[in-house]
Residue frames as qw, qx, qy, qz and C-alpha x, y, z in Angstrom:
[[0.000, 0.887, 0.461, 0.000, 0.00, 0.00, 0.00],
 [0.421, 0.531, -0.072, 0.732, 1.14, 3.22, -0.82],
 [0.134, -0.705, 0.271, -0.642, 2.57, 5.41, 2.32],
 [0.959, -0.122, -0.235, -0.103, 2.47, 2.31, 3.93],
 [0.100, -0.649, 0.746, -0.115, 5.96, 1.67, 6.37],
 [0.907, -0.070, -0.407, -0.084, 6.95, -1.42, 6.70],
 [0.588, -0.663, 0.439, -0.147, 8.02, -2.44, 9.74],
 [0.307, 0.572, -0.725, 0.229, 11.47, -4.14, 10.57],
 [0.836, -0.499, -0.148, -0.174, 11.37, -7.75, 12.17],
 [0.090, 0.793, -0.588, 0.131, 14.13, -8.42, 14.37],
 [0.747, 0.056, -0.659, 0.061, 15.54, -11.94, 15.41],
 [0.488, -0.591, 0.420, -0.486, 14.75, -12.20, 19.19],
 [0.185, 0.303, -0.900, 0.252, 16.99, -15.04, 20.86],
 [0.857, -0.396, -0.318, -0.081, 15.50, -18.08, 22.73],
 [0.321, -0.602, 0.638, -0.357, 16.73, -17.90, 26.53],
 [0.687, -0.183, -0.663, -0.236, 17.10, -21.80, 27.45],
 [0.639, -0.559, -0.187, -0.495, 15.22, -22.90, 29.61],
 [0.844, -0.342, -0.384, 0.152, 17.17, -25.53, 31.91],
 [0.626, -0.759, 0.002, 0.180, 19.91, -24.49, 34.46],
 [0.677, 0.021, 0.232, 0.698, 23.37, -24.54, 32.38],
 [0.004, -0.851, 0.027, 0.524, 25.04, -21.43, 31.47],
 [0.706, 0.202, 0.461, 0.498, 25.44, -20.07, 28.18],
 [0.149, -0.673, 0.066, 0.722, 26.71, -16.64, 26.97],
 [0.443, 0.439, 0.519, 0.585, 25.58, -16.09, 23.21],
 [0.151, -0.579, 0.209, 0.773, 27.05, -12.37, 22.23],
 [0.552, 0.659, 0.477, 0.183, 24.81, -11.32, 18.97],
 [0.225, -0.634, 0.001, 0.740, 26.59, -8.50, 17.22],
 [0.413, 0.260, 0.548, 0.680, 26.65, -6.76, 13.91],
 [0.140, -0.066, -0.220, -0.963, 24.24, -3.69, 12.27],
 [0.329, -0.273, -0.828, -0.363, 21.19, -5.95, 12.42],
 [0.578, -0.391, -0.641, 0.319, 21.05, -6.05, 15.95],
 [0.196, 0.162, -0.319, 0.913, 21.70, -2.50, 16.96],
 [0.545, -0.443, -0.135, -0.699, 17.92, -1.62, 18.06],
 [0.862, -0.325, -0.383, -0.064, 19.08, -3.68, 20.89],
 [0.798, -0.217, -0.263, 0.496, 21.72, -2.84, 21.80],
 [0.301, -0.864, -0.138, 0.380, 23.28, 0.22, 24.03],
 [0.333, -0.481, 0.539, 0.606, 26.51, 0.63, 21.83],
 [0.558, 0.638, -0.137, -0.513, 26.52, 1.64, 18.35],
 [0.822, 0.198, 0.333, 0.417, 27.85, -0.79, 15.50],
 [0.391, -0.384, 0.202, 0.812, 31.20, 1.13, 14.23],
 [0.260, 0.196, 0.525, 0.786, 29.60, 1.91, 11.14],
 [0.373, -0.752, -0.515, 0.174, 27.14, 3.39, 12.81],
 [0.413, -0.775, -0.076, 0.473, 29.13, 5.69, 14.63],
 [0.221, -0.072, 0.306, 0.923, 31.44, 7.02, 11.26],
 [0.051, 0.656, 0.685, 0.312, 27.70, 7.34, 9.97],
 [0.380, -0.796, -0.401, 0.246, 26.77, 9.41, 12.98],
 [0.600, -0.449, 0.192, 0.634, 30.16, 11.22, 12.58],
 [0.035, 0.252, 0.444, 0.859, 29.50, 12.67, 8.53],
 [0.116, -0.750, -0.626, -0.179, 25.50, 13.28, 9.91],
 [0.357, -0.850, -0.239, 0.306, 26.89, 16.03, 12.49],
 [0.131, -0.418, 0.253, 0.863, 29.80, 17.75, 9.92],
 [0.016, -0.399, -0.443, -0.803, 27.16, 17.89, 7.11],
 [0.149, -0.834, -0.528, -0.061, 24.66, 19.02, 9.02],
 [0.393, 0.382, -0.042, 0.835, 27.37, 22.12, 8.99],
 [0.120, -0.772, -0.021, -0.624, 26.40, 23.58, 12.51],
 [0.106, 0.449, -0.648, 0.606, 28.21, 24.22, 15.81],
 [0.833, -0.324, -0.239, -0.378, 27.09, 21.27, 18.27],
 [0.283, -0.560, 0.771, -0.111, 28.16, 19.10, 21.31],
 [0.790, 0.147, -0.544, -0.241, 28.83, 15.70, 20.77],
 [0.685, -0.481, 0.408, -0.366, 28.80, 12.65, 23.39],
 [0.926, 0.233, -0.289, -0.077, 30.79, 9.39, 22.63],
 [0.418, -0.586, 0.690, 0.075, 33.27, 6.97, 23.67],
 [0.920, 0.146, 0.359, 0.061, 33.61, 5.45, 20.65],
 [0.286, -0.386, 0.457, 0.749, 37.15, 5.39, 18.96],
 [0.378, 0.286, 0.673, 0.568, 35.30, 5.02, 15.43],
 [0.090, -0.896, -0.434, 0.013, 33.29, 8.33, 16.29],
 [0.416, -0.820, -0.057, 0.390, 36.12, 10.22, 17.23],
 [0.391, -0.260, 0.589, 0.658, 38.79, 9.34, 15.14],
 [0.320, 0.609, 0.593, 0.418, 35.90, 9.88, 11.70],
 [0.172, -0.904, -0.371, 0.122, 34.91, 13.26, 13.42],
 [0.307, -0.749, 0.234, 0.539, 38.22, 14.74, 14.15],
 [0.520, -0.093, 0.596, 0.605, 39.27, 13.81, 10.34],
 [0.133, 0.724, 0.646, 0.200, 36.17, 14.88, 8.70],
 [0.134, -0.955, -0.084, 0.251, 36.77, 18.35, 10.41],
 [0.353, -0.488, 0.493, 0.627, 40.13, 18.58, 9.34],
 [0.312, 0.328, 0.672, 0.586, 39.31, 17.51, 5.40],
 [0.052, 0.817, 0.537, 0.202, 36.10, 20.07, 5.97],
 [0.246, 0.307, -0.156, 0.906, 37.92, 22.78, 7.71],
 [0.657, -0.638, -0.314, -0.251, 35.72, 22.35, 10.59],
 [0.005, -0.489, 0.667, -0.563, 37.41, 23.51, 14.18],
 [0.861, -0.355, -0.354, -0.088, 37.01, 20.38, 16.57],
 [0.070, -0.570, 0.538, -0.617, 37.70, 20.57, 20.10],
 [0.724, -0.234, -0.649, 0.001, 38.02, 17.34, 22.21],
 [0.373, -0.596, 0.506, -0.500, 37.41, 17.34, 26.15],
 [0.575, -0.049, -0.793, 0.194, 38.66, 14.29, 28.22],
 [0.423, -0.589, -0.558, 0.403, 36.73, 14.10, 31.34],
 [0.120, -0.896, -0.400, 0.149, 36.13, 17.80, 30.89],
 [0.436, -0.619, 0.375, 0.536, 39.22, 19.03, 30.34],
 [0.654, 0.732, -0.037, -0.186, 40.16, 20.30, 26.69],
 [0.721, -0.129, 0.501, 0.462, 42.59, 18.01, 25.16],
 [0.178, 0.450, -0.522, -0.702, 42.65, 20.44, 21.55],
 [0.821, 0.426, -0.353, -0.141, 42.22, 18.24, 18.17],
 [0.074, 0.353, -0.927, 0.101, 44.84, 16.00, 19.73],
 [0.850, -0.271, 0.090, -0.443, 42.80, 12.73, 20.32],
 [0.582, 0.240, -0.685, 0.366, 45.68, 10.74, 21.64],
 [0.153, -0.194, 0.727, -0.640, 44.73, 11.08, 25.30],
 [0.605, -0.130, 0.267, -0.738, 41.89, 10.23, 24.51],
 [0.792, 0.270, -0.543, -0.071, 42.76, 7.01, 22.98],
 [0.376, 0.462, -0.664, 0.452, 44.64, 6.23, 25.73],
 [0.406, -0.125, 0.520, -0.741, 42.29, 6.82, 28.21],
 [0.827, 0.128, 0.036, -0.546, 39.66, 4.69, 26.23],
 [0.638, 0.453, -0.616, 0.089, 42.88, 1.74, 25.85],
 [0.467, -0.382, 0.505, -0.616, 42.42, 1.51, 29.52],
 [0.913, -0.050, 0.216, -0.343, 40.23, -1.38, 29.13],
 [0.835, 0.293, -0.462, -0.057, 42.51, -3.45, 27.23],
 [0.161, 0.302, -0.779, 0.525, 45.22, -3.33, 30.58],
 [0.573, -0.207, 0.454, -0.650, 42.07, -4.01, 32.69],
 [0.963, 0.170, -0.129, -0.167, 40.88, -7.49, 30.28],
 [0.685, 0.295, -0.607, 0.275, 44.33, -8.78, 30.66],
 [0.162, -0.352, 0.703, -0.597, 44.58, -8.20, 34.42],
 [0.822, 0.022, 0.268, -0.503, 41.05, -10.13, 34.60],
 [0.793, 0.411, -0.447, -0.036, 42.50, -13.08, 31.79],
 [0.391, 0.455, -0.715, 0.359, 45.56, -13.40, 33.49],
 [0.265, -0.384, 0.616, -0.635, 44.36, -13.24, 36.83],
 [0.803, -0.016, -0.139, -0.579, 41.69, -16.69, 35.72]]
């Protein structure tokens, strides 16, 4: 029918049912209307939506594929970008902030190792 949406089914897991433990980890684009975190492509998406829309805004993210598209995008567009770590203005450098957000990988290996 014309004007008609069509709606979007999504694949909703079976939980089972008995007492064992199992940890299935669904991930991709498909899934994202589930999930809190963006899929990366997603986030470069998100990242051209907020330098063409060609006006001065804040952005929220901890995602490296958000940051690192943004800060380039501004640079190719001649767009000033200004990154704050924990509040603090880090410039267009996003090295600290990489660093800070590389955190986790020393924190999974203390947890690995420590198994």
């Amino acid at each position: 029918m014309p004007g008609k949406v069509k709606m979007v089914e999504y694949f909703v897991p079976k939980i089972k049912e008995d007492d064992s433990v199992k940890i299935e980890v669904y991930t991709g684009e498909t899934i994202e209307y589930y999930c809190i975190s963006r899929h990366p492509v997603s986030e470069v998406k998100k990242a051209k939506d907020v330098i063409d829309s060609n006006k001065s805004t804040k952005c929220y993210s901890n995602s490296s594929d958000f940051i690192s598209s943004i800060k380039y995008l501004a640079e190719q567009n001649n767009i000033e970008i200004e990154f704050f770590l924990n509040n603090i203005s880090v410039g267009s450098d996003i090295e600290p902030i990489f660093a800070d957000l590389n955190r986790s990988f020393d924190l999974m290996k203390s947890l690995i190792n420590n198994v």
